[in-house]
N, C-alpha and C positions, 0 to 999 in steps of 0.2 A: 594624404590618402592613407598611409599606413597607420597614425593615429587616430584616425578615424576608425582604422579597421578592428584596429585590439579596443578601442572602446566602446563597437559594436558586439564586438567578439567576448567579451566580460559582463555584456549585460545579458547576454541573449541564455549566457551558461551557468554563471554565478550571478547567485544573490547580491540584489545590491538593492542599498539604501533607498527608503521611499522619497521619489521626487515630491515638490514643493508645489503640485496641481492642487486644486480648487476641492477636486473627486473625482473617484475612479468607480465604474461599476463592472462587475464580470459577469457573467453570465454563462453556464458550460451546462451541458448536458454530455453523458456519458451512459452510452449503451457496452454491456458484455454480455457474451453466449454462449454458454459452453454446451454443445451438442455431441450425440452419441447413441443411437437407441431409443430407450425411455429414461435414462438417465439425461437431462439437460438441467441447465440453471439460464434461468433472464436475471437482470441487474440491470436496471434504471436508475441513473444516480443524476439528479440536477441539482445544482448547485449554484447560489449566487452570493455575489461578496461586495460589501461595498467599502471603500476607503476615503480620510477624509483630511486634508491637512489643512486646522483650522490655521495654523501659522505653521513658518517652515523649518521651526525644531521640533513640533507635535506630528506624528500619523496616528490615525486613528483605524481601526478596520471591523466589521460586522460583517458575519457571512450564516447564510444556512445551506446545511446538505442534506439530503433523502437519499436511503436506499428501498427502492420498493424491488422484493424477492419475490422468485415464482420458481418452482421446479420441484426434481424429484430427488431423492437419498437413499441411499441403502441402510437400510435402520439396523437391520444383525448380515455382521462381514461376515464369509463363510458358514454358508449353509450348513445346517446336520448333516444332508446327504443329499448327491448330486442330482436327486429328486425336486428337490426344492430350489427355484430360479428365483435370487435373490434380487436378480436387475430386475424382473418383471414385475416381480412384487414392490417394486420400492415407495416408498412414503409418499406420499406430494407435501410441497411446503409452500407455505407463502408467511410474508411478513413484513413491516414497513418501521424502515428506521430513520432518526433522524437525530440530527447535529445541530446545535446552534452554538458557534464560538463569537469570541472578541475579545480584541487585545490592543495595545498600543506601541508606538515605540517612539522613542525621545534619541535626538538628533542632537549631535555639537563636532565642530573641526576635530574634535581627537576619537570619535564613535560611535556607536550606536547602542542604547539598551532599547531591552525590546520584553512584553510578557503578555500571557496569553490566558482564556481560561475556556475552557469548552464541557457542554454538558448533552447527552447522547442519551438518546433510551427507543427501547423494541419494547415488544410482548414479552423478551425474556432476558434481556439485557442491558443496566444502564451502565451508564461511566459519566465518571465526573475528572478533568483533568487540568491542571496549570502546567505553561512553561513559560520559562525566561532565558533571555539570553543576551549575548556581549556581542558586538563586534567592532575590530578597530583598525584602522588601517596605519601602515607605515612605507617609508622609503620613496618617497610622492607617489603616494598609494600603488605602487607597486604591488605591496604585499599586505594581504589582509588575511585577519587572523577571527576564528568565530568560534564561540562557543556558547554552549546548549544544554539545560535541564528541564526534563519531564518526567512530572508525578501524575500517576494513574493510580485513579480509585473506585474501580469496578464491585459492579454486583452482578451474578449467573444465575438464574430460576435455576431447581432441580428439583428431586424429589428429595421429601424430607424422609431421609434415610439416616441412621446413625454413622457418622463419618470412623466409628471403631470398628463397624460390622465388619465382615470380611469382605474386599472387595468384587469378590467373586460370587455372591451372594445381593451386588448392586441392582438394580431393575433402573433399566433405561426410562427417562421421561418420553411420554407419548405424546401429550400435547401441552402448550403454554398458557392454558385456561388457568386462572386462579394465583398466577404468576404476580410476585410484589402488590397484591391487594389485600393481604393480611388477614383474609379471612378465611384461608383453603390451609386445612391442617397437611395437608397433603404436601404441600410447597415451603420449601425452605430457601432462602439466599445467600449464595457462598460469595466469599470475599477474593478479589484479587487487586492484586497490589503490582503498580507497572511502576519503574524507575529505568530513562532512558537519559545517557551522557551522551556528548557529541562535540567534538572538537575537527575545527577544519582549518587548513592551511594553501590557501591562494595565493598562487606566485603567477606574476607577468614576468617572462625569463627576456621576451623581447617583444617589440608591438606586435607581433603574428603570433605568439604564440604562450599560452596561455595552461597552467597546471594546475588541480586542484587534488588537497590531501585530507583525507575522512578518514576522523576511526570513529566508531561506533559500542558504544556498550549496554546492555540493557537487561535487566532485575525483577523476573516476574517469579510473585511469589499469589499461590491461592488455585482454586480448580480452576483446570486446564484441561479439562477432556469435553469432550462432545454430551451433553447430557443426555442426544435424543439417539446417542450407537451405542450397539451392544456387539461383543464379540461371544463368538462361538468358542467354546473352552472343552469341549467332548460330551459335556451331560445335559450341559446349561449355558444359554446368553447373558451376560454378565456386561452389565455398563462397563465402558474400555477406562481404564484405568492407568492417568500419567503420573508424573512425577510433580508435585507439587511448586518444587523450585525449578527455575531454569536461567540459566545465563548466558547469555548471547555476547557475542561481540564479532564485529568486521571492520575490514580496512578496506579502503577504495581510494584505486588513484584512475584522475581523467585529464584529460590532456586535449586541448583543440590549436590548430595548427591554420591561420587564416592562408589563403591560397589567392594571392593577388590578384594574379592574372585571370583565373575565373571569377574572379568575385564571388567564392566562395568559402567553407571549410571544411574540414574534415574533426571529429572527434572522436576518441575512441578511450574508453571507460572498462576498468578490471577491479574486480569487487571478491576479497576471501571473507569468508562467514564460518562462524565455527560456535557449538555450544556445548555446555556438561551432558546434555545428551546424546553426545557425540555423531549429531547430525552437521557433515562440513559439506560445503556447496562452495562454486567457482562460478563466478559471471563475466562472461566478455560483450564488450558490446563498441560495436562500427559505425558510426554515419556518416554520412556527408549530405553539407546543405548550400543550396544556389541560391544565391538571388539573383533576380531578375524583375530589372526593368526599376529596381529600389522600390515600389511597393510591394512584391510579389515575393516569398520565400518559401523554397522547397525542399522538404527534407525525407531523404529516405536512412532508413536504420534496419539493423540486424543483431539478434543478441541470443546467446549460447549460454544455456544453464543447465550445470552438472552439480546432482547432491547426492549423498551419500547416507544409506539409512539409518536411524534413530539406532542406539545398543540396545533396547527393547523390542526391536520391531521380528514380525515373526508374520510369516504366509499364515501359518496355520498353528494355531498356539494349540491346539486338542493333541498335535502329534511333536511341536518343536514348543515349548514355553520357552521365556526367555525371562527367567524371574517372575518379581512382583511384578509387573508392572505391562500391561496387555493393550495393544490401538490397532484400531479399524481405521485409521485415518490411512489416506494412502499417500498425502505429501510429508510423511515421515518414513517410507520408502525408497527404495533407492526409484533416482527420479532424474530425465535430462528433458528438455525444454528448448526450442525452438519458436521465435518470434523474429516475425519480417514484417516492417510498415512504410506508412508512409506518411506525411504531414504539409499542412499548406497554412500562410499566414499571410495575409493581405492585410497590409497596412496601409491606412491614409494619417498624412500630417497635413498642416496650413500648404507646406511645401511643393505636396504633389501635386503634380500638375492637371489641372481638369478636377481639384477636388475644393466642393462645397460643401466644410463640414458646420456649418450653422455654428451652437454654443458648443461645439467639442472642440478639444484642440488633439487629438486625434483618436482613430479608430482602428480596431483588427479584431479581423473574422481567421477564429481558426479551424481547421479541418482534421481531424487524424482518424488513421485506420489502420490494424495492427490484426494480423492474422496469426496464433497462437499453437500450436502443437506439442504436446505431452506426452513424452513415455513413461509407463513403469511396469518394469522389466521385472519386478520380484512382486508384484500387488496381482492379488486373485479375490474377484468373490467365487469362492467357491471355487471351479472350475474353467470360471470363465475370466478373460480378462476385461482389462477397466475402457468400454467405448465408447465415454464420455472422455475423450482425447483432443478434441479441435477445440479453438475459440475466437469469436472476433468480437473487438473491440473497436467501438466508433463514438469520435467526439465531435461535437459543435462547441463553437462558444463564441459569444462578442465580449470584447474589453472596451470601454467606452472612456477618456479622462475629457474633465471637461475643463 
């Protein structure tokens, strides 16, 4: 029973090596909402993946995802004057993206390689991206150890403006007509350059109970501003203007604790983040998950996030500047976050009882819903504060291996 449970308890939380099935299909849809006023955003994101292990050192995997956007923006943060209602005026947007990756990964007693390649494009943004990666276990697998490299090779519509001009003299893009079809003199494509590292350390300390060690580092270099916001600066709206470089990095440790007697567990995950922007953030996060009845699992979670604003950031740059460097964005404000869900997975195997799964050899329907709340405590347009604060998040999805 107790080895049963930690090797429940390691698949359900870490990564683990693709089994030696026939194929696997996923299938998820994902709905998000963020409402408030007349500022809201919809986010439609479905998604499907398939897996295939023609033999059982080869996986194979093909996936696509969409995002279809709808909503509204504030196009210039802080109004000239409290005359002018920046939230009621705001943009409407819409736009449809989409993703198609695939990658593989090769299997043997001492590990795993694994690499990947994916290619994305909008109306005004593509990417083209590879990653590879190790992982290997040791100590009768006890302890495994993973590591991680991703290169990012983006392009951002903007307006072709001369990148020497002064940036306070930039004119926000208004719309992505003419965008990478090389025929709008108007339209230029900037470059950005994404490099993420990732090293993790999975320890089983006992069969209940279960650790995992992340650090994160990440290399974006190329424009990085919103091309469709302008900030107000006292005379003139001025495209917001970042810092070209930025480097990130976090550490995350998580820990799940199997709890026999309920046939459950508890996990509870803490995440620091910090970058040369010197925007640092703090994440905690609680669950606990039941099963019941062995096809039935239910999971509810809680998670607390606290950041700290950008050394650039400024309410009101016409009366406080803060150097070069100017953003209307409001998640580089100081910002705390608030998120309470809940999640349901019904599996069937040959095992359960009362189940006829035809050619699968098993199934799960999963559910989740996550209800979101946002403060920022220093972010104003204008006068008023930001009422696009709530959000809810809902997923479906079947996993089918056959």
């Amino acid at each position: 029973m107790r080895t049963a449970a930690a090797l429940a308890l390691a698949t359900l939380v870490f990564a683990a090596p693709a089994r030696a099935d026939t194929a696997q299909i996923d299938l998820f849809s994902t709905l998000f909402y963020e409402f408030g006023g007349p500022l809201e955003m919809l986010v439609v994101n479905p998604a499907a993946r398939v897996r295939a292990n023609p033999i059982p050192e080869l996986s194979l995997n093909l996936s696509y995802e969409a995002d279809v956007v709808s909503g509204a923006s504030v196009a210039v943060v802080d109004a000239p004057s409290a005359d002018v209602d920046a939230i009621t005026s705001a943009t409407r947007l819409d736009d449809f993206r989409s993703v198609v990756s695939g990658g593989l990964a090769v299997q043997s007693p001492v590990g795993t390689l694994r690499g990947g390649y994916a290619y994305g494009w909008e109306s005004d943004y593509t990417s083209h991206s590879f990653n590879l990666g190790a992982r290997t276990e040791a100590f009768e697998r006890n302890t495994t150890f993973d590591l991680s490299y991703a290169r990012g090779f983006d392009q951002v519509c903007n307006l072709a403006q001369p990148r020497a001009q002064d940036p306070v003299e930039r004119r926000r893009l208004d719309v992505s007509d003419g965008c990478f079809d090389g025929n709008d003199p108007d339209r230029a494509a900037l470059d950005v350059s994404l490099q993420t590292f990732q090293g993790s350390w999975t320890q089983a300390w006992a069969p209940i109970f279960v650790t995992q060690l992340t650090v994160t580092g990440q290399l974006i270099d190329g424009f990085q501003s919103n091309p469709y916001r302008a900030v107000w600066l006292g005379r003139s709206a001025a495209q917001e203007h970042h810092p070209d470089n930025r480097f990130r990095y976090a550490a995350s440790l998580g820990a799940r604790l199997w709890v026999e007697p309920l046939n459950g567990s508890i996990h509870a995950h803490v995440r620091a983040y910090r970058d040369n922007w010197d925007v640092r953030s703090i994440t905690a996060q609680l669950s606990y998950e039941q099963s019941i009845g062995g096809a039935l699992r239910v999971r509810g979670h809680f998670r607390y996030y606290r950041q700290g604003a950008a050394a650039f950031f400024s309410d009101d740059y016409a009366l406080r500047p803060r150097g070069q460097y100017f953003t209307g964005d409001r998640e580089l404000s100081d910002m705390e976050s608030f998120m309470g869900g809940l999640s349901l997975v019904w599996a069937l195997t040959p095992g359960t009882e009362g189940a006829d799964l035809g050619p699968l050899s098993s199934f799960r329907l999963v559910l989740k819903a996550d209800y979101i709340h946002n403060e920022f405590p220093s972010f104003r347009y204008a006068r008023a504060r930001v009422p696009n604060v709530d959000a809810i998040v809902a997923t479906l999805g079947l996993e089918m291996i056959f």
